[in-house]
N, C-alpha and C positions, 0 to 999 in steps of 0.2 A: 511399274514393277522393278527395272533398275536401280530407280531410285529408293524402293525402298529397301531392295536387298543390300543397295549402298549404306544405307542409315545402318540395315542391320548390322552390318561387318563394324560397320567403323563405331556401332552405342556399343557391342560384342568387346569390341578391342579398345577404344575409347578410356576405360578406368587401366589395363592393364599399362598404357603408355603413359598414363598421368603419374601413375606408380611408379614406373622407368623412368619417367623423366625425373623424378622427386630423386631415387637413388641414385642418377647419374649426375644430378645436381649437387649430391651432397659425397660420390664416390671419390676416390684417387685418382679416375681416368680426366686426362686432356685432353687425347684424342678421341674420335672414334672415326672406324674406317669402315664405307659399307659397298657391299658388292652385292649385286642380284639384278633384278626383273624389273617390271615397268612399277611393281608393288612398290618401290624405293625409289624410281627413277625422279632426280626434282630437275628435271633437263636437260638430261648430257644429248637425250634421243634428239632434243628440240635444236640444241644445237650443232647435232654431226649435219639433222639435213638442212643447215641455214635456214633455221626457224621457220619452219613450212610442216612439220608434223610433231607431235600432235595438233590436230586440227585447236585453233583456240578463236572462240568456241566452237566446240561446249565444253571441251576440256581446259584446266584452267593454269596457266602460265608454263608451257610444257611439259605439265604433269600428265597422270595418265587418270585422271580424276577431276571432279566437277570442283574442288577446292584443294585444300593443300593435304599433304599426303602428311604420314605417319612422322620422317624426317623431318620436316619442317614444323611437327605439332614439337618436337625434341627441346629445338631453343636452346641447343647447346652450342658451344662456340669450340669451333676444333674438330669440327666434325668435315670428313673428305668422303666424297662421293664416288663411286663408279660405277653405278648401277645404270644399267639402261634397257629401256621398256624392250618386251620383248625377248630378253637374253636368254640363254639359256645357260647350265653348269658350264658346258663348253662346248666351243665350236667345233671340236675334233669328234663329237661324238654325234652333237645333232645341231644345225646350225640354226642361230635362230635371224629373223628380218622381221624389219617394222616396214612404216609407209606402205602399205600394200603388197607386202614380202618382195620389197627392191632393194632393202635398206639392210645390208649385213652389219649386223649389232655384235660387238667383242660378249663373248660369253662370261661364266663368273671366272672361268680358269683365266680367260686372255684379260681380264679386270686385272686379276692378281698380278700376274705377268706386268702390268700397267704398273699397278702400285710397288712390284719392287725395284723397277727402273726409275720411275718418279726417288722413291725413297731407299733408306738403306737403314741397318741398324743402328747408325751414328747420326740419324737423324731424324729418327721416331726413337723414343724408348716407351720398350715392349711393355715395360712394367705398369705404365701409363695410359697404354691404347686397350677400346676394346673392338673388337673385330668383328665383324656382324655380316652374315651369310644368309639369303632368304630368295632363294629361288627351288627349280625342278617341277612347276607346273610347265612352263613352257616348254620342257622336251617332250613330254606326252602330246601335249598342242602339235606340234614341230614332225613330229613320231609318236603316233596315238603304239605302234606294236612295238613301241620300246618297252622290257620288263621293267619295273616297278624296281626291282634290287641292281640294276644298272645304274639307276638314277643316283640310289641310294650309295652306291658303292663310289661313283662320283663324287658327290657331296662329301663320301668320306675320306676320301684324295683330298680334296680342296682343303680340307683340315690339315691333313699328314703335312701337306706344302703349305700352312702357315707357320704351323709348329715345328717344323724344319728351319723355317726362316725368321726363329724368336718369336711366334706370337704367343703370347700366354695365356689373353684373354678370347675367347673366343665363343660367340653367342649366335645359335644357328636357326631361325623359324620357322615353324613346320607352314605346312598348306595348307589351306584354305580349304575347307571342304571343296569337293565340284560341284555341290548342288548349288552352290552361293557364290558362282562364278558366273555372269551373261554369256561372256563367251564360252564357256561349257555348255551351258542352256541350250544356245543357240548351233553347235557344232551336233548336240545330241541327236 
């Protein structure tokens, strides 16, 4: 069953990232910079816990997947990470933990926080990057009685502070249904 709610998601999304990657191949952008969930995560979780979670296997090279994730179908070069499995929009509002909820994970706000100390405007140009945001399942997970326009209002923060801080491009993805999540299945 898993597995094949996994085929479903990724034959579903599969043509849409072939298409992304075709336009990102042939775009303006050098960069791209991504923040979120374990959906994006290609490691960072595997190595805050000294490569001990995610378990491998069956998950496959610190991913939160049986192969490789959507990022790495990308193939594009210039591409910086800070997503990690588990996150949430931010930790100030719902925190989120991996490893068996021991493992406090930076949320997308403390991500950004990350990437503007890493970087500065004189060392990305904006005009070049595109900026990519794909989390707020896991605060419902995290806080199932959090409202739904909470989430949302976050997310829309997390915008205001990129475009505050020069981002120009900025590309956000919704959720995933919950009927096509296992751990929704299984929490239900």
């Amino acid at each position: 069953m898993l597995y094949c709610i996994s085929c479903f998601i990724f034959g579903f999304f599969l043509p849409a990232l072939v298409a992304y990657d075709n336009c990102i191949q042939q775009s303006r952008f050098e960069n791209i910079i991504i923040f979120g969930d374990s959906n994006s995560d290609t490691g960072n979780v595997f190595k805050l816990s000294n490569y001990t979670w995610p378990l491998s296997p069956p998950y496959y090279d610190g991913r939160f997947c049986n192969d490789r994730n959507w990022v790495d179908q990308l193939q594009v070069s210039g591409i910086k990470n800070y997503a990690y499995g588990s996150a949430t929009t931010d930790n100030d509002q719902v925190e989120g933990y991996t490893k068996f909820n021991t493992l406090l994970v930076p949320g997308v706000n403390q991500q950004i926080d990350k990437y503007f100390n890493e970087y500065n405007s004189n060392i990305i140009s904006s005009q070049k990057t595109l900026h990519i945001i794909w989390a707020g399942g896991n605060n419902v997970i995290f806080n199932p009685a959090l409202p739904i326009p909470d989430i949302v209002n976050n997310l829309t923060n997390l915008v205001t502070k990129l475009c505050e801080n020069n981002a120009k491009y900025i590309l956000i993805f919704n959720q995933v249904p919950a009927q096509y999540i296992p751990d929704a299945l299984i929490i239900a």
